[in-house]
SEBASE-594333 format. One line per field, with one value per residue: residue in three letters; x, y, z negated of N, C-alpha, C in turn; residue number from 0. Coordinates in nm, 4 decimals. Layout:
BEGIN
residuo: [ALA, ...]
n_u: [X, ...]
n_v: [Y, ...]
n_w: [Z, ...]
ca_u: [X, ...]
ca_v: [Y, ...]
ca_w: [Z, ...]
c_u: [X, ...]
c_v: [Y, ...]
c_w: [Z, ...]
num: [NUM, ...]
***
This chain:
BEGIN
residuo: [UNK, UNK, UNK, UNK, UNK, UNK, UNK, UNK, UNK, UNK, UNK, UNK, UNK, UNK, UNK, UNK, UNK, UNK, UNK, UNK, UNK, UNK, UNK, UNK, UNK, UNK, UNK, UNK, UNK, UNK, UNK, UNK, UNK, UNK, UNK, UNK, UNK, UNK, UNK, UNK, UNK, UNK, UNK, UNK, UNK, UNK, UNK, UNK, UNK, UNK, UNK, UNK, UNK, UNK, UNK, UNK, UNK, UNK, UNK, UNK, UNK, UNK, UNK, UNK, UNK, UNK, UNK, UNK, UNK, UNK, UNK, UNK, UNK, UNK, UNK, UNK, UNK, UNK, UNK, UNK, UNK, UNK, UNK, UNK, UNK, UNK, UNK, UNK, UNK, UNK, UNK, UNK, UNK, UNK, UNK, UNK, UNK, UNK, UNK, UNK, UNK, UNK, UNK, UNK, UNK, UNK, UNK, UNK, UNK, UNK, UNK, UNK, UNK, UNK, UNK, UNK, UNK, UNK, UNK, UNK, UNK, UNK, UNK, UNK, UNK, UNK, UNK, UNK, UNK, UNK, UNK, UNK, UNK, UNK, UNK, UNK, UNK, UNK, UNK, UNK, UNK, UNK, UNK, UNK, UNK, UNK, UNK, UNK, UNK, UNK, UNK, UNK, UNK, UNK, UNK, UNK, UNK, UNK, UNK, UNK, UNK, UNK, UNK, UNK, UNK, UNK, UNK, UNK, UNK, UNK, UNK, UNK, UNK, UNK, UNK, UNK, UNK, UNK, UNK, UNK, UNK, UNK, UNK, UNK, UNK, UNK, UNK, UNK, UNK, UNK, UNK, UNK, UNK, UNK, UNK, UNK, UNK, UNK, UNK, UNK, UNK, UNK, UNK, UNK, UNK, UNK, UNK, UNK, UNK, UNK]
n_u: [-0.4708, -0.4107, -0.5018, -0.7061, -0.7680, -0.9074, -0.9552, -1.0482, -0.8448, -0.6450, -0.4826, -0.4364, -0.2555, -0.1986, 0.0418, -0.0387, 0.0326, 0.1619, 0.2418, 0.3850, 0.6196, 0.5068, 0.4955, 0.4613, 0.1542, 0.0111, -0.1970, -0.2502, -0.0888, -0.2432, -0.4952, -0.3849, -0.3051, -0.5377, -0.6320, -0.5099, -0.5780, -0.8950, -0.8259, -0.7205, -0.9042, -1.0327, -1.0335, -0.7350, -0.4815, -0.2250, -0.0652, 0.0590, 0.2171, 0.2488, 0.3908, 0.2479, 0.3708, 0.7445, 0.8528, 0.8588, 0.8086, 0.9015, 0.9074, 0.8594, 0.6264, 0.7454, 0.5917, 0.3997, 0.5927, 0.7235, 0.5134, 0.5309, 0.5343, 0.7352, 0.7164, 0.4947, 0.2911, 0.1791, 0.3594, 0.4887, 0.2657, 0.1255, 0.3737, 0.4105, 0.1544, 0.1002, 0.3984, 0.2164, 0.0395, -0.1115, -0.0612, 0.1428, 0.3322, 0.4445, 0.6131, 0.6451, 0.8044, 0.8299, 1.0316, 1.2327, 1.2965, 1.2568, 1.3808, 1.0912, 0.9117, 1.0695, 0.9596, 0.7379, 0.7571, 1.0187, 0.8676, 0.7728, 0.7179, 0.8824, 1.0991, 1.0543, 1.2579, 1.2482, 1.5132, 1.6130, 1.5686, 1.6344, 1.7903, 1.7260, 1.7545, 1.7535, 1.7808, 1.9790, 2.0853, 1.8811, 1.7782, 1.6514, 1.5231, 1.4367, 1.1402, 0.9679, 1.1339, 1.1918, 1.4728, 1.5948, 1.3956, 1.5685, 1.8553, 1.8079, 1.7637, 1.9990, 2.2603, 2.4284, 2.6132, 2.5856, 2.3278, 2.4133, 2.5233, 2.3549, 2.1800, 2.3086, 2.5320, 2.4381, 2.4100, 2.3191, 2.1875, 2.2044, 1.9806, 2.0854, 2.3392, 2.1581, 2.0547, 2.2674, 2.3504, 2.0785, 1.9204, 1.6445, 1.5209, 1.5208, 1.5566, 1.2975, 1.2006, 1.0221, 0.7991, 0.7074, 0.6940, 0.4815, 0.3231, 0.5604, 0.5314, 0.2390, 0.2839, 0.4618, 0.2737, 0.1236, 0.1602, 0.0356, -0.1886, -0.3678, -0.3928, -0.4966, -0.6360, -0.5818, -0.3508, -0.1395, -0.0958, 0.0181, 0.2685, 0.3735, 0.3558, 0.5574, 0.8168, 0.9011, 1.0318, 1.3208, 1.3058, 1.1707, 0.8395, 0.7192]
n_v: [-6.5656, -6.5105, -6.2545, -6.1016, -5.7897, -5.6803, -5.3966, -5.1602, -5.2200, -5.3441, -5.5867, -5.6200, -5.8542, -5.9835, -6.1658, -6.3389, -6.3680, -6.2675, -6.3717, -6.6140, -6.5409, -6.5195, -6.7502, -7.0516, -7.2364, -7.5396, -7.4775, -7.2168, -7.1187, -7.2669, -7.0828, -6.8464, -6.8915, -6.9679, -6.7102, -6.5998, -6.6464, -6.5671, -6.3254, -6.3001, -6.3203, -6.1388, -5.7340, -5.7034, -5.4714, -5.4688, -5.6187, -5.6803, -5.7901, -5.8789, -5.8573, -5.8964, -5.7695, -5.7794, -6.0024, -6.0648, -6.3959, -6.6748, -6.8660, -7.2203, -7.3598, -7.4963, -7.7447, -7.8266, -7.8903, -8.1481, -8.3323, -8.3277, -8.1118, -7.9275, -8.0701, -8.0178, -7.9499, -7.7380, -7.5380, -7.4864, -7.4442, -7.1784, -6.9776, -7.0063, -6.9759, -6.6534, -6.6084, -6.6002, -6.4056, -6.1376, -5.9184, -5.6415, -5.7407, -5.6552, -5.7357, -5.6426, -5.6359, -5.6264, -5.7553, -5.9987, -6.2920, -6.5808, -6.9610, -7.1413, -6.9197, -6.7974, -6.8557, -6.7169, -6.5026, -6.4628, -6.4717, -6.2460, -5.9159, -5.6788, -5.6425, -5.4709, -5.4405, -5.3771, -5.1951, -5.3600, -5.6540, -5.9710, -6.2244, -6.5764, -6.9463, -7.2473, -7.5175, -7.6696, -7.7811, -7.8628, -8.0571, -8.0722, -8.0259, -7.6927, -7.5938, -7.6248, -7.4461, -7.1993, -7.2027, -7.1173, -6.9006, -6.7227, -6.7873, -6.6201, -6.3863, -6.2942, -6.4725, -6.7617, -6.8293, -6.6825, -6.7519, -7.0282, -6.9829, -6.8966, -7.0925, -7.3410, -7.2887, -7.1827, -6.9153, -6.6454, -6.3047, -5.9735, -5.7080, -5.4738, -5.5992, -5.7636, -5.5615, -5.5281, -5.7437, -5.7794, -5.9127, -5.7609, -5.4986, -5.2602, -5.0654, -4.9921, -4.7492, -4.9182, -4.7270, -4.6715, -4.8066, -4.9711, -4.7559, -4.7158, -4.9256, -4.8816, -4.6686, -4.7245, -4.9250, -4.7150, -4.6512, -4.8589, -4.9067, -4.6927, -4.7763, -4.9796, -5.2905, -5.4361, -5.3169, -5.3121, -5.5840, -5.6211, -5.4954, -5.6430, -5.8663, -5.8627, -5.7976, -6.0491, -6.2330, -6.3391, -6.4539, -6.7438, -6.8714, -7.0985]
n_w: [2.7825, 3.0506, 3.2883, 3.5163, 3.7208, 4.0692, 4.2281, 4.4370, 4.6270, 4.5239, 4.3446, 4.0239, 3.8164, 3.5484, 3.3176, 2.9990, 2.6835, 2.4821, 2.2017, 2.2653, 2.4124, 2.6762, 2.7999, 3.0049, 3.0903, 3.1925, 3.2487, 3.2366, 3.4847, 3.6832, 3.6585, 3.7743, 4.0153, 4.1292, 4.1069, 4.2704, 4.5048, 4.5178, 4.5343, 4.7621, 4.9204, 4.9574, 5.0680, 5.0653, 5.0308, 4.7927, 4.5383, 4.2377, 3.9697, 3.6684, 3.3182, 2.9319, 2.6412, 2.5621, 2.7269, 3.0471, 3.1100, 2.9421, 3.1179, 3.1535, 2.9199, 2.6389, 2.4683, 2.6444, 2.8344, 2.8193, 2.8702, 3.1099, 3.2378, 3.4117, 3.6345, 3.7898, 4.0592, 4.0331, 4.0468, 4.2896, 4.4328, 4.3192, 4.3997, 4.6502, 4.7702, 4.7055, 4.7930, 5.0604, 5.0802, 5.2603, 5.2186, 5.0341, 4.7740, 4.4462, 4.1842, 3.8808, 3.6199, 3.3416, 3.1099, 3.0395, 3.2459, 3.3041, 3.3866, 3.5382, 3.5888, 3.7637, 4.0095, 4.0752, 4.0164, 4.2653, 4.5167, 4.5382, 4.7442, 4.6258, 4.3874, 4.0422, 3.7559, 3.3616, 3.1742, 2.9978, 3.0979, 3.1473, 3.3493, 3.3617, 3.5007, 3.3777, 3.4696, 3.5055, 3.2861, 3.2078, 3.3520, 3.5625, 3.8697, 4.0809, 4.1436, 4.4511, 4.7244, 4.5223, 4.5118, 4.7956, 4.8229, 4.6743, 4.7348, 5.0069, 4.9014, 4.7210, 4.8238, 4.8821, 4.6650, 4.4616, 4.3742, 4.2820, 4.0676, 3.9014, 3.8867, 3.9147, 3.7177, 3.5400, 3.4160, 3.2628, 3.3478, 3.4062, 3.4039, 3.5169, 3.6659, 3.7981, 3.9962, 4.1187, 4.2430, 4.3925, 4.3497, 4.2092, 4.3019, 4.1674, 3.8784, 3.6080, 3.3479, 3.0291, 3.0127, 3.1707, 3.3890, 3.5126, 3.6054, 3.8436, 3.9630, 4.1109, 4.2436, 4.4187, 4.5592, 4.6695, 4.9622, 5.0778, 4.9765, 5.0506, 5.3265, 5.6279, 5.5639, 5.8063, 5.9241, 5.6814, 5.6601, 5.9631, 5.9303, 5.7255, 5.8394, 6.0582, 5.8646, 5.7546, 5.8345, 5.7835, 5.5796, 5.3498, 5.3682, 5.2272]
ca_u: [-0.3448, -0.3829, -0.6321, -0.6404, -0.8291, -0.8958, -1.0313, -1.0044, -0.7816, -0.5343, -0.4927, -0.3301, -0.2270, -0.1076, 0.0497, -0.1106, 0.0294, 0.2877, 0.2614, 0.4552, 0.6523, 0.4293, 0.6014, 0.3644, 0.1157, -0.0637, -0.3527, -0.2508, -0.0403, -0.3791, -0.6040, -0.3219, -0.3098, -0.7015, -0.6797, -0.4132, -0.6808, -0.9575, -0.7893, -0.6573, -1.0346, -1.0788, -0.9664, -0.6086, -0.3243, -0.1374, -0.1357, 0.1020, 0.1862, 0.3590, 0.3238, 0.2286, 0.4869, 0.8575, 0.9304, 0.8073, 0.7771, 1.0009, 0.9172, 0.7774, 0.6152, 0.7980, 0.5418, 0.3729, 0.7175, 0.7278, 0.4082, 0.5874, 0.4933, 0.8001, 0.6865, 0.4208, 0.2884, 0.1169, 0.4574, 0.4963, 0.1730, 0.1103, 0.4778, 0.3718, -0.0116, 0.2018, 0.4751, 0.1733, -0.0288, -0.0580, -0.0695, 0.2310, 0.3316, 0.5482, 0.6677, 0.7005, 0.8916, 0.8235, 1.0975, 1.2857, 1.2346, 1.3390, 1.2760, 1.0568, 0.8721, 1.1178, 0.8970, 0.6234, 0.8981, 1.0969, 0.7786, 0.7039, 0.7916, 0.9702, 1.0910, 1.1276, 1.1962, 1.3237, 1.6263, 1.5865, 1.5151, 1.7501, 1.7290, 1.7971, 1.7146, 1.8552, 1.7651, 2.0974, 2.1231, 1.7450, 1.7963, 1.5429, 1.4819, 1.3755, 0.9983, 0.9708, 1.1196, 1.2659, 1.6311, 1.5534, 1.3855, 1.6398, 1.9490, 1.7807, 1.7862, 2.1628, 2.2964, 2.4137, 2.6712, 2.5227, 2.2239, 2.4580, 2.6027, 2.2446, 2.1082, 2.3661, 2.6321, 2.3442, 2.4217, 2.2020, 2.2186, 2.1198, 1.9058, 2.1842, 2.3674, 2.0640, 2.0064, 2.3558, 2.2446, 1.9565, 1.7914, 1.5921, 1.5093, 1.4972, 1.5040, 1.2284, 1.1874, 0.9148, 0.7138, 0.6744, 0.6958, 0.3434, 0.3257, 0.6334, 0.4692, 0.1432, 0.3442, 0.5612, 0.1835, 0.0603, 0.0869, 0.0005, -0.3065, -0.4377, -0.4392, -0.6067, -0.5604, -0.4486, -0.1955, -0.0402, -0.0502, 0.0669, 0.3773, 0.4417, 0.4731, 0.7189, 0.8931, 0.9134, 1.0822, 1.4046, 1.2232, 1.1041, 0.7154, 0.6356]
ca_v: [-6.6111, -6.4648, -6.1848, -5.9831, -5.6741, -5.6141, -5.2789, -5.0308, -5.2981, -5.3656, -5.6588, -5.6806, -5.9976, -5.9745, -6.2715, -6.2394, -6.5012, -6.2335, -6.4513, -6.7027, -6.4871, -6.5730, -6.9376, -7.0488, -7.3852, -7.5618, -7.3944, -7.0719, -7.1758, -7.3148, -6.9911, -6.7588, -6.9406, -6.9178, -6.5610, -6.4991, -6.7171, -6.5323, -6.1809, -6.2723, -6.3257, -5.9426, -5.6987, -5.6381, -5.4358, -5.4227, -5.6550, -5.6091, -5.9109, -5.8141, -5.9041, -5.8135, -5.7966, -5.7871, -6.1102, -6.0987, -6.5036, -6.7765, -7.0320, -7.3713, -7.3808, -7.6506, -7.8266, -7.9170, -7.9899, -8.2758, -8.3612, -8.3107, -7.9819, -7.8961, -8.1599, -7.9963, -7.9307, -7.5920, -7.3849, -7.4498, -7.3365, -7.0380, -6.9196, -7.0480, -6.8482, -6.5302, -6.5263, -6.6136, -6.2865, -6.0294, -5.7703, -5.5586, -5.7821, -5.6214, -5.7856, -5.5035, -5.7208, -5.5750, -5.8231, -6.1436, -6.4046, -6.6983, -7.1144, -7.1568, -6.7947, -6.6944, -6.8846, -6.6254, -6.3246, -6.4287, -6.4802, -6.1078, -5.9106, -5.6323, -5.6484, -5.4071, -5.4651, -5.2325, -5.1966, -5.4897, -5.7876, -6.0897, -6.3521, -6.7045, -6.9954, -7.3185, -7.6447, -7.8220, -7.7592, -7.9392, -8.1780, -8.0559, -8.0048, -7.6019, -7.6248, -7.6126, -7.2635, -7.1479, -7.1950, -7.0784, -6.7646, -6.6870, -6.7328, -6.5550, -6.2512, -6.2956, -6.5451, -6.8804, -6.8781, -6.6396, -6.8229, -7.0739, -6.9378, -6.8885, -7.2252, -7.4679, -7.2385, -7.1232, -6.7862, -6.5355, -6.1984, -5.8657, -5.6429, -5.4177, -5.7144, -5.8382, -5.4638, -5.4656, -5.7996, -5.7623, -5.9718, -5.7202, -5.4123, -5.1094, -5.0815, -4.8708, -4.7547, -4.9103, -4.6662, -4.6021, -4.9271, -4.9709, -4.6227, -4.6639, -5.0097, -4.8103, -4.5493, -4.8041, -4.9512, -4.5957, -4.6172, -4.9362, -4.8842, -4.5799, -4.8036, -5.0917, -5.3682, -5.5298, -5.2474, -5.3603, -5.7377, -5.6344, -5.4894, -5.7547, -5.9889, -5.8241, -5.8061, -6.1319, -6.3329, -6.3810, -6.5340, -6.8433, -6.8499, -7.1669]
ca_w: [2.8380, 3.1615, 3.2616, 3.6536, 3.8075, 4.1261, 4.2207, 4.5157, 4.7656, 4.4352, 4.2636, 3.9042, 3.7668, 3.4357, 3.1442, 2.8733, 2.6244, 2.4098, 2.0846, 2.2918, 2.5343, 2.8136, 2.8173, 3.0877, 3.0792, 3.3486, 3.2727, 3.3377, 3.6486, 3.7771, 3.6827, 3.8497, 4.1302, 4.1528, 4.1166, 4.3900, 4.6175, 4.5038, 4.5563, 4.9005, 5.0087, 4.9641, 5.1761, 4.9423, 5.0329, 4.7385, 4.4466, 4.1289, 3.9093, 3.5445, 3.1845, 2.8431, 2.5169, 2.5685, 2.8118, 3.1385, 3.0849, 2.9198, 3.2109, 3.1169, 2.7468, 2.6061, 2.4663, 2.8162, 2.9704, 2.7710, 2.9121, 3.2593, 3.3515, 3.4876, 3.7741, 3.8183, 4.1835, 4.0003, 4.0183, 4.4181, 4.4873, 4.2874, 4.4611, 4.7384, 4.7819, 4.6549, 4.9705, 5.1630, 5.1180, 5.4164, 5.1553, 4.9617, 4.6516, 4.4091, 4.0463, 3.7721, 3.4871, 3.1897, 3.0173, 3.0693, 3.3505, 3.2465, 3.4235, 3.6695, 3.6004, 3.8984, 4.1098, 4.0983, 4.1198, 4.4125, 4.5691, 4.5855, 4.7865, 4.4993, 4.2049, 3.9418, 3.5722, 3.2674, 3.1484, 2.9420, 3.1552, 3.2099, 3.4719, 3.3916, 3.5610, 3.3295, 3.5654, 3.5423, 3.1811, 3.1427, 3.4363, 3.6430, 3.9937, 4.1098, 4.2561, 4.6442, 4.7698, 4.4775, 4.5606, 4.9011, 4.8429, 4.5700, 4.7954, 5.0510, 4.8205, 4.6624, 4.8637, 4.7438, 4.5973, 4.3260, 4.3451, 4.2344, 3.9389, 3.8487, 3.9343, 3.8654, 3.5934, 3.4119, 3.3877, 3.2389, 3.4629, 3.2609, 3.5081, 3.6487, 3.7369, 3.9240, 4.0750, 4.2135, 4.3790, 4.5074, 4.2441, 4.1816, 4.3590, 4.1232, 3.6893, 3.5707, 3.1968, 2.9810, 2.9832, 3.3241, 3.4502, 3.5946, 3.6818, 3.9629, 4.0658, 4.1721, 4.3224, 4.5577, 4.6592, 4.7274, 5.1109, 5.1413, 4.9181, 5.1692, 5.4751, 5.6610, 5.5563, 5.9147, 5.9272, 5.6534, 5.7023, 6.0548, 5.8666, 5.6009, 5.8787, 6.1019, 5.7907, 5.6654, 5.9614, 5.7911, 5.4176, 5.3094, 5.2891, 5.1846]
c_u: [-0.3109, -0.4802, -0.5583, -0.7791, -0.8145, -0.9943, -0.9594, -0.8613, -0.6474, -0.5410, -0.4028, -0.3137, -0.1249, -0.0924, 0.0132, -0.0934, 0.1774, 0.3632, 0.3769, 0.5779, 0.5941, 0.4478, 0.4211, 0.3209, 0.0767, -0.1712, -0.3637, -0.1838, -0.1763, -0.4492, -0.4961, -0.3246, -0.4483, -0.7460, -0.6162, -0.5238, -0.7821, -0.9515, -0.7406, -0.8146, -1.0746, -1.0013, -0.8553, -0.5304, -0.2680, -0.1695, 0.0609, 0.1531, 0.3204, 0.2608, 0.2740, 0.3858, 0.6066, 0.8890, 0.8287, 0.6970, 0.9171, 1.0104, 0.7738, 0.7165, 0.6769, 0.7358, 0.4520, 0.4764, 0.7425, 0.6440, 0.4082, 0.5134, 0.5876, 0.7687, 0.6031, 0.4000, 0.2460, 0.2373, 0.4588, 0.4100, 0.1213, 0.2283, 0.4711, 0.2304, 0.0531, 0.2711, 0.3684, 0.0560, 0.0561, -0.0584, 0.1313, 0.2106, 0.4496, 0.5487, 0.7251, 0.7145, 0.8849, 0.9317, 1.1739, 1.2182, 1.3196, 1.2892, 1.2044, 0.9144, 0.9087, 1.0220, 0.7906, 0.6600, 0.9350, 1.0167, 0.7602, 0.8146, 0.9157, 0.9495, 1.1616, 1.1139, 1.3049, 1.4390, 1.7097, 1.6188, 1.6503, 1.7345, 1.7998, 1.7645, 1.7832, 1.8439, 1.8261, 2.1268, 2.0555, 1.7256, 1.6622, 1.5327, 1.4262, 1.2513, 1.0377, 1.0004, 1.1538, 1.3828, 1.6496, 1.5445, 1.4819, 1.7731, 1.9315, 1.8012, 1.9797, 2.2691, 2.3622, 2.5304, 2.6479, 2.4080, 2.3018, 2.4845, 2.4585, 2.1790, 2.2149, 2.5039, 2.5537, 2.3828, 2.2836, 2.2503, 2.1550, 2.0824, 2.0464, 2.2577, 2.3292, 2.0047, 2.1314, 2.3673, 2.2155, 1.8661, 1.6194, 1.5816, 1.5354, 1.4660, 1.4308, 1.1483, 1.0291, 0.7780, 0.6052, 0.6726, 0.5468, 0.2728, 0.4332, 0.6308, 0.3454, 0.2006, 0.4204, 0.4143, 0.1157, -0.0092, 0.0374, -0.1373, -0.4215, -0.4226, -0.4540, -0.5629, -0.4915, -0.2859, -0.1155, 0.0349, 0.0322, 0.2376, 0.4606, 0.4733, 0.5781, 0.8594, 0.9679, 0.9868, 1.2180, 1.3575, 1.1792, 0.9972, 0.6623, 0.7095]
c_v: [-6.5457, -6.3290, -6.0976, -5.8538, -5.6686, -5.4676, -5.2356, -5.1048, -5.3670, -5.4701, -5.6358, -5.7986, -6.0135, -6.1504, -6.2167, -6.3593, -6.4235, -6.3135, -6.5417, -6.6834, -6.5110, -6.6689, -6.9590, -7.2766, -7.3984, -7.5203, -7.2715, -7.0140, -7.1791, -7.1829, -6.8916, -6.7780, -6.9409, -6.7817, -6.5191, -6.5735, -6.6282, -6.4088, -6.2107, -6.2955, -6.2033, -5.8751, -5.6019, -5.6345, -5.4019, -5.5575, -5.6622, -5.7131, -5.8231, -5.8667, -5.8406, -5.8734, -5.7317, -5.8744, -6.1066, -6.2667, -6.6175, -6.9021, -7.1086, -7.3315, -7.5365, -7.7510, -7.9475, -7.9615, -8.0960, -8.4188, -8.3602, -8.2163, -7.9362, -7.9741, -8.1145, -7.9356, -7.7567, -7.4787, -7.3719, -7.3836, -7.2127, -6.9859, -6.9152, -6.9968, -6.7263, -6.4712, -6.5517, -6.5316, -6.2187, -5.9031, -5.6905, -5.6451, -5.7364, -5.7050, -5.6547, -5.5863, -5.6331, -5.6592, -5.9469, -6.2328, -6.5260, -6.8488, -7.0646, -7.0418, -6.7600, -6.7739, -6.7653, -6.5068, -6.2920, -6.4318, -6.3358, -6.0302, -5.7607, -5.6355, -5.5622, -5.4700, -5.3275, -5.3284, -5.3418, -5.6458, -5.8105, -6.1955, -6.4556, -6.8245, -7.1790, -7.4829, -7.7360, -7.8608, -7.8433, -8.0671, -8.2058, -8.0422, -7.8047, -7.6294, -7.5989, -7.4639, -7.1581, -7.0839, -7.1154, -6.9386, -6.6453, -6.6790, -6.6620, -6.4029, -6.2199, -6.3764, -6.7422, -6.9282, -6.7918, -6.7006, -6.9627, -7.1008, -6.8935, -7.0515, -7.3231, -7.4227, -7.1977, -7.0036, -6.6690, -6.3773, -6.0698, -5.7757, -5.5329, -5.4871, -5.7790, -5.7302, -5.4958, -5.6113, -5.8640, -5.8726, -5.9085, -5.5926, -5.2413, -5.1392, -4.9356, -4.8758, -4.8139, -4.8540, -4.6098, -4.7066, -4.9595, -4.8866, -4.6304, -4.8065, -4.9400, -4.7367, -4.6258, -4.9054, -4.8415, -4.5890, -4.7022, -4.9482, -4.7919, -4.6523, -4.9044, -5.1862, -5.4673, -5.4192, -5.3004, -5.5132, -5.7285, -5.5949, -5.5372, -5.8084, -5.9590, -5.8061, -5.8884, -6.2531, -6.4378, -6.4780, -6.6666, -6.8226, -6.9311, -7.2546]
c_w: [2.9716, 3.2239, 3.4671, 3.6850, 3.9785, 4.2289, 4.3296, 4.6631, 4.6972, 4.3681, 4.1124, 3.7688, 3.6619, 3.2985, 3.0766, 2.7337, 2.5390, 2.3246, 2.1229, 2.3929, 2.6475, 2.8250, 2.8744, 3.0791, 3.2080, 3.3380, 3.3641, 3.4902, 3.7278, 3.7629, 3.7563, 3.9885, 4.1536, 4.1898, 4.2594, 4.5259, 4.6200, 4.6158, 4.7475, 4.9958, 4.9970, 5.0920, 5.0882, 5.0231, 4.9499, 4.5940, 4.3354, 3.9923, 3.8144, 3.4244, 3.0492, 2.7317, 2.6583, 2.6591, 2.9030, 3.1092, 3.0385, 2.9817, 3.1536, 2.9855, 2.7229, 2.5589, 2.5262, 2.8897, 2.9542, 2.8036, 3.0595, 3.3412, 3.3807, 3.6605, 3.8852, 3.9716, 4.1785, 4.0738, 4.2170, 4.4421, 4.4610, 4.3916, 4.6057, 4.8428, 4.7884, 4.7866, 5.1000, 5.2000, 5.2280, 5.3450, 5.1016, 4.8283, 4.5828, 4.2587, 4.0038, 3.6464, 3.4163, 3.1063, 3.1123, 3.1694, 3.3322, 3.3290, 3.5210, 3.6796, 3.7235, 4.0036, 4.1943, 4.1579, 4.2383, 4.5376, 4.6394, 4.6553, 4.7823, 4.4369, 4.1506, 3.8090, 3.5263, 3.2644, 3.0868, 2.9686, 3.1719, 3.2853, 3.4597, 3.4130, 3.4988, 3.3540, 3.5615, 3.4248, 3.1053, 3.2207, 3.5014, 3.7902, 4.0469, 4.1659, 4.3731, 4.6466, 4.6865, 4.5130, 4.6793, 4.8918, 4.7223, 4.6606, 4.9169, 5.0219, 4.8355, 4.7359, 4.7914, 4.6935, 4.4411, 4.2819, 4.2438, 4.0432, 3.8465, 3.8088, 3.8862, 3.7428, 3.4670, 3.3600, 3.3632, 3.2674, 3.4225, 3.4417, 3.5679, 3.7035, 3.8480, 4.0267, 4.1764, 4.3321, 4.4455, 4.4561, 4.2375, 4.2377, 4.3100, 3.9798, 3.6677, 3.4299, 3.1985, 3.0413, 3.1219, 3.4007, 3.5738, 3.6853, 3.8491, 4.0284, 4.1156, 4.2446, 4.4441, 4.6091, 4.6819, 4.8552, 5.1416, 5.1064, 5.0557, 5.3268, 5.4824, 5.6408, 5.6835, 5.9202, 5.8372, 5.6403, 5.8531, 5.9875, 5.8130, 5.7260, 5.9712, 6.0010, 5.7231, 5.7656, 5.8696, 5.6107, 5.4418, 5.3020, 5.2505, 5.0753]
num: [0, 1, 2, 3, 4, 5, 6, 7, 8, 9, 10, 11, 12, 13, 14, 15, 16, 17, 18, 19, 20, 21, 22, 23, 24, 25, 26, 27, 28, 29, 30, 31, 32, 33, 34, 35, 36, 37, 38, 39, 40, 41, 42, 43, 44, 45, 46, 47, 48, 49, 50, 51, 52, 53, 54, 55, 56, 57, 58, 59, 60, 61, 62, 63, 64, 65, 66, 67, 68, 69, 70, 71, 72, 73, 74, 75, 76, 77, 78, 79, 80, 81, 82, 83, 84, 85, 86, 87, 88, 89, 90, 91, 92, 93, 94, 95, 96, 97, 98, 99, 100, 101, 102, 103, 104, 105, 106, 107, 108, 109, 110, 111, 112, 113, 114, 115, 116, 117, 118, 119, 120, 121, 122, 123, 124, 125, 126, 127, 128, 129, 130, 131, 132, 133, 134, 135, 136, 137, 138, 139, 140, 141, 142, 143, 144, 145, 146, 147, 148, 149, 150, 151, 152, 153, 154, 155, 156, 157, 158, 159, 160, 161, 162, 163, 164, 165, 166, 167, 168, 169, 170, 171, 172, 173, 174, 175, 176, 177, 178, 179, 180, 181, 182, 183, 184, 185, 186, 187, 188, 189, 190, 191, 192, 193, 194, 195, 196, 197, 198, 199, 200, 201, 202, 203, 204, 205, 206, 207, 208, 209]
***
């Protein structure tokens, strides 16, 4: 369901749950969030979070939401650990982000996906609540009245849509996808890691991190 690496100062933190589009439980909430704990006790500048198949992630699995894992305290804190590395976190979407997936996304701090990906977020539709810091680090990005039209119109937002913005940082084919997330942690890979925690946080003043 979930599986990570980290090697050489890199973390990568991949879904691994195609069969189902990634549709995410509290299990794997809880072991992700383990891992991003783990990995931040290293000395990581760069870590890399993306999926397998076609859909990034379809959110909740519906058969635990029923079971009130949308409630769950899991989604804050994975999102929550995530904006609170000193490293370089980028999201390389391989597919769809769907529900409270964007937690993990808006967390980082870019995002690419392919051509593919759509971003929709359907809360008011399910009569839910966003986790802590969602909304936040989402109109931070787009501002809010697109956050809006995301969040309370239920609009589903096809990746150039969400390039032009600022959803999403940059669409990069398939095939190459993983390839031009390694390449955008390059420099941060080749140096110390206080340099680049000294970086992230001059950078991060105007964000949400918790």
């Amino acid at each position: 369901m979930f599986f990570h690496t980290i090697e050489q100062g890199l973390a990568t933190l991949t879904l691994s749950r195609p069969n189902k589009a990634n549709a995410l439980t509290e299990t794997m909430l809880a072991a992700v969030a383990d891992a991003v704990e783990e990995a931040a006790a290293t000395d990581l500048r760069a870590l890399i979070l993306t999926g397998e198949g076609r859909v990034f992630s379809a959110g909740a699995d519906l058969d635990e939401v029923a079971r009130g894992l949308a409630l769950s305290p899991q989604w804050a804190r994975l999102s929550g650990l995530i904006a609170g590395l000193p490293c370089l976190t980028i999201a390389a979407l391989n597919g769809t982000v769907a529900g409270g997936a964007h937690g993990m996304v808006l967390a980082c701090d870019i995002r690419i996906a392919v051509p593919q990906a759509r971003f929709f977020y359907p809360v008011m539709r399910l009569g839910y609540l966003p986790p802590s810091g969602d909304a936040g680090r989402m109109a931070a990005l787009i501002g809010p009245a697109r956050t809006r039209m995301i969040l309370m119109a239920g609009q589903k937002i096809p990746a150039e849509q969400a390039l032009q913005w600022g959803l999403i940082d940059e669409i990069a084919p398939p095939d190459g996808l993983m390839a031009r997330a390694r390449e955008l942690a390059a420099d941060a890979l080749a140096a110390d890691p206080a340099h680049v925690a000294a970086i992230k946080a001059q950078t991060t003043g105007g964000q949400a991190a918790g």
